[in-house]
Residue, then its C-alpha position, 0 to 999 in steps of 0.5 A: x665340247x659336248x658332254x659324252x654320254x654315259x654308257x648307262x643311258x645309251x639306248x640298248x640293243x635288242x632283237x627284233x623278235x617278241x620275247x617271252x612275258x615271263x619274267x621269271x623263266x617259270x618252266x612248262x613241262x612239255x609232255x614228251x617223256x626225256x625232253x624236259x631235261x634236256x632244256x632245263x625243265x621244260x619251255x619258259x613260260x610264255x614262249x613261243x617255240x617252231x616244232x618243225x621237219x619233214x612230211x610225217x615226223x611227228x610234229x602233230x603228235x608232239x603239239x597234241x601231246x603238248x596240249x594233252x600234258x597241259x589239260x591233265x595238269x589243269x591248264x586249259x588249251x587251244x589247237x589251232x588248225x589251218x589245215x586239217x580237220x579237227x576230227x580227223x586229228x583227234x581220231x589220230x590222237x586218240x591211239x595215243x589215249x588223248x581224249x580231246x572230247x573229255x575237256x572239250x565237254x568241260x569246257x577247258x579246251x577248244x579245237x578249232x578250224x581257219x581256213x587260212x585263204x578266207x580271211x587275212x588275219x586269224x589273230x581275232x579267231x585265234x585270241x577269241x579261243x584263247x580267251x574263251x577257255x582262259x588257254x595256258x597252251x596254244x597250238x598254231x598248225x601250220x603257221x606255214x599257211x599264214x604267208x603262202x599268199x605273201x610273196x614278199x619276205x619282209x612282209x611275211x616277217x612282219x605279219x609272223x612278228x604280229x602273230x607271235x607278239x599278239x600270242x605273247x600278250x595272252x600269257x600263252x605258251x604256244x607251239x606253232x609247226x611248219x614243214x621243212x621240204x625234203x629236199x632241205x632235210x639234213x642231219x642237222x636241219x641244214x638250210x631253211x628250217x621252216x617252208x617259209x624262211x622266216x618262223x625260225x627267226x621270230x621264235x624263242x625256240x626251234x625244235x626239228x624232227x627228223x625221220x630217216x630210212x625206209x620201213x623197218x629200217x626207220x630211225x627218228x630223232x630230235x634235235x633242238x636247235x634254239x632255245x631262249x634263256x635255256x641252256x639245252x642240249x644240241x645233241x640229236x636224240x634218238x626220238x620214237x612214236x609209241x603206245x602213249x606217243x613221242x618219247x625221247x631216249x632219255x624217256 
């Protein structure tokens, strides 16, 4: 009879998603005052997180704000734009005292521009800025635009898989955002999380922002609804837009 295998050397499980190079789960402070402790210090290093949620929530303030915390720290960093002007973004930003021309003058940061429509694959631009800063931080925004021509959704699949397994071999700790639409907005970021479908599933991490009501009467809130090799909160935090930017309720 043939020998049975021992369970030692029978072929392990995995997921199918990238994982985080870091072997040591080394944190990285986020910059957004309360939100470090609610995931045990702050993103594993190396990982890949979705800062995701409606139309006006945040999600360009926080990558900002994420970016801006690593260059005050001294690790060089990459914003990635598909979609917006970069000037446009730092004059934004800058109500927030973020000052992107002072580190892009000394050379440890870098704004970049890709129309997502004239090539099929940013990776080269992307990989090209990361090593031309030696970037520690990268945003990727919106990685929604990446597959709007793909209408097939394992294709999409497998083209985000290459994107975020190519930012983990740079060492990266990278933020990439998308939109939820309006009309798939609940309290927990019910239904799809990203306009693609498919983000939410090849990434360590999932972080929705949230905005309700009209004028006055506007609340926000964070939610973080996954989060790899981290035992995080998943309660929905209260979350406000100040004088310095994001800040949590424990901020």
């Amino acid at each position: 009879m043939p020998k049975k295998a021992d369970s030692a050397s029978m072929p392990k499980k995995t997921d199918s998603a990238p994982r985080a190079s870091a072997t040591s789960h080394e944190r990285v402070f986020t910059g957004i005052p309360g939100l470090d402790e609610l995931i045990e210090g702050g993103f594993v290093r190396g990982a890949t997180i979705l800062v995701t949620g409606g139309t006006g929530t945040g999600k360009t303030t926080f990558c900002a704000q994420f970016i801006y915390e690593g260059l005050k720290k001294g690790e060089p960093g990459v914003y990635i734009t598909l979609e917006e002007d970069p000037e446009d973004i730092k004059e934004d930003v800058r109500r927030y005292g973020f000052d992107f021309d002072k580190y892009e003058k000394e050379g440890t940061f870098k704004f970049v521009y890709q129309n997502p429509f004239e090539v099929s694959d940013i990776s080269s631009t992307v990989v090209n800025a990361i090593n031309e800063v030696g970037a520690k931080r990268v945003v990727l925004d919106p990685v929604s635009l990446v597959g709007m021509y793909m209408k097939d959704p394992a294709v999409l699949r497998k083209r985000l898989f290459e994107i975020i397994r190519m930012l983990k071999k740079t060492g990266a700790t990278t933020l990439i955002t998308s939109e939820i639409l309006d009309n798939e907005i609940g309290e927990r970021g019910g239904g799809s999380l990203s306009r693609d479908g498919v983000s939410e599933f090849v990434v360590d991490g999932v972080i929705v922002l949230n905005l309700f009501g009209i004028g006055e009467g506007i609340s926000r809130s964070i939610l973080i609804r996954k989060m790899r090799r981290t035992k995080h909160n998943t309660d929905i935090i209260p979350m406000d837009i100040r004088e310095n930017g994001i800040v949590t309720k424990k901020g």
